[in-house]
Every structure is written in C-alpha cells, then in structure tokens.
C-alpha positions as CSV (number, residue, x, y, z in Angstrom):
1,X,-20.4,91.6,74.4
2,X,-16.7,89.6,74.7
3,X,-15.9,91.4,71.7
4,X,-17.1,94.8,72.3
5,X,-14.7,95.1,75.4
6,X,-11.6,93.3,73.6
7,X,-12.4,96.2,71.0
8,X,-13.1,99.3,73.1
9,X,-9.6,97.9,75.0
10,X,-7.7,97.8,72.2
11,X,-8.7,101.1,70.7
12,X,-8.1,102.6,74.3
13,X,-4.3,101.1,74.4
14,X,-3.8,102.1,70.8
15,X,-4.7,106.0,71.8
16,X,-2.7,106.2,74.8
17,X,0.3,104.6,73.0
18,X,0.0,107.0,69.9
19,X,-0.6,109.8,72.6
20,X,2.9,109.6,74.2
21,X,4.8,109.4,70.9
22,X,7.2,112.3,70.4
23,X,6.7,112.6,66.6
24,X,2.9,113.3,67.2
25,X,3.5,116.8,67.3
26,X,6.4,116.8,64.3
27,X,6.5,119.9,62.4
28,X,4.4,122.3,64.3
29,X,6.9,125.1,65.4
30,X,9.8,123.7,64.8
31,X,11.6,122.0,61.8
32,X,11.4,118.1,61.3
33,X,13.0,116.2,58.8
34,X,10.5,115.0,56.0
35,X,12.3,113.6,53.6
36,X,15.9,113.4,52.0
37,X,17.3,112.8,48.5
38,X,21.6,111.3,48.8
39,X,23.1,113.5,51.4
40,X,20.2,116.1,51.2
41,X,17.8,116.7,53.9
42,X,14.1,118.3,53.4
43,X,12.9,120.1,56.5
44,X,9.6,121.3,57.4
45,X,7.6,123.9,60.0
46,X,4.1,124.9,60.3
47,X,3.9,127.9,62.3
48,X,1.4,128.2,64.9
49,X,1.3,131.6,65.5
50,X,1.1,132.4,61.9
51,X,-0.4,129.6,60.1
52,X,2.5,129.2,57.4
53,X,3.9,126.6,56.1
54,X,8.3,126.8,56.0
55,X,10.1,124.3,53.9
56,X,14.4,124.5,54.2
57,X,16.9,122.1,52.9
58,X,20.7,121.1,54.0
59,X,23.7,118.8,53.6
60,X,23.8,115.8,56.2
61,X,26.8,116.6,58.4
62,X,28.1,118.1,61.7
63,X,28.5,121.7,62.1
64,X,26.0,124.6,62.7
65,X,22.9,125.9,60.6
66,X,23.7,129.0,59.6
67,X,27.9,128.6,59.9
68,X,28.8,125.2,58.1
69,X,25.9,124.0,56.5
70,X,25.3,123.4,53.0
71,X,21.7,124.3,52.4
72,X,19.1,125.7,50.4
73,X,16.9,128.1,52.8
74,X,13.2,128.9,52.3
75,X,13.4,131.4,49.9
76,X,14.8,128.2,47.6
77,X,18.6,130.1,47.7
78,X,21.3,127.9,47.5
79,X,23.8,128.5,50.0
80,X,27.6,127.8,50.3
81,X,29.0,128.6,53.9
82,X,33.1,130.5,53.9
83,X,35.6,127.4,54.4
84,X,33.1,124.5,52.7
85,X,35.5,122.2,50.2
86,X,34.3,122.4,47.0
87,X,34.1,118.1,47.2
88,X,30.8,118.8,49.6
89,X,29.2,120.7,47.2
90,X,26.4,118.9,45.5
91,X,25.8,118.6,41.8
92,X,23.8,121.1,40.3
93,X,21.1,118.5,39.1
94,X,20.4,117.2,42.9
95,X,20.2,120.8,43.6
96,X,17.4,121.4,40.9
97,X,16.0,118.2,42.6
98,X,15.9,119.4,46.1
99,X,14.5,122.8,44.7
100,X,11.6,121.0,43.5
101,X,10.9,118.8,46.5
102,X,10.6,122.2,48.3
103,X,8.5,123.5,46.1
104,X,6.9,120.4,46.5
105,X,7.1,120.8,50.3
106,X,5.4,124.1,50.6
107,X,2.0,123.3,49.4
108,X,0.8,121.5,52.1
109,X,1.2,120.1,55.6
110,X,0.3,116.5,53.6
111,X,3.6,115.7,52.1
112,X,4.3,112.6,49.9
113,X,8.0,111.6,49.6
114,X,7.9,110.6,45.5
C-alpha cells in the first residue's frame, strides 16, 4: 500500500511539473525552433484554426523577419534581404540541406532531427 502512494505521488508531482512548462504547448500557433543545421534555423507552426502544418527556415542573427533575415520561407524560396553582405550568405549545398529538412519538416507534427 507504501508503494502505491509513493507511486500515485510521484506521478501526481511529475504532471503538475510537466503542466507548467512553457514548451508544452511549442508549435501550436506560433513558430518554434526545431532544429538547426550551422547557422540555420528550422521553424515550425501547427495552425489551430486550420489544421496545417508551416515549416520556415532562417539565418541565426539579430535583425527582423521579413527586413534582415536570411531565410528560406514556406514555400521553400530562398530569400536574400536588400543590404545583406554577400559573406552571410550560405553555401548553396547547406541551402539544398535546409530545403530538405523542410521538406522533412512538413510531413508531420512528429519531427526527428537526423
């Protein structure tokens, strides 16, 4: 009976810990980083609303999404912002890379970093 109580205790600790943390929700309507590959970033969103799964990738670094940001967006088009030197642009074979993890990305909500 000692054990049954140490048991139903623990479990009861364990699912009010896991209930407070802030990744438990990660993904769902908003983007969360997944995985990266070097400098490269692999984002992820499940829309509620819509039940679709949305997959974008970028360059670690400071600056905004859509104005400074080397990424590759959800439609897997690589994108070079005005002003970028050419020394941030990746190589063209961690591009093809990152393309692939997308693809990779976009099957599932499961995702396995390889």
């Amino acid at each position: 009976m000692q054990n049954f109580f140490a048991r139903f205790f623990a479990i009861y600790l364990l699912s009010s810990f896991t209930g407070e943390i802030p990744f438990a929700q990660a993904g769902f309507d908003h983007f969360t980083v997944i995985d990266s590959l070097g400098k490269w970033r692999i984002e992820q969103k499940f829309d509620a609303k819509t039940k679709q799964i949305f997959c974008r990738a970028f360059l670690k670094g400071n600056g905004t999404w859509f104005a400074e940001k080397v990424r590759i967006n959800r439609n897997d088009e690589f994108i070079v912002p005005e002003g970028v030197s050419l020394r941030e642009i990746p190589s063209l074979n961690d591009v093809r890379e990152v393309i692939s993890m997308l693809q990779e990305c976009r099957k599932g909500l499961l995702y396995l970093p390889s």
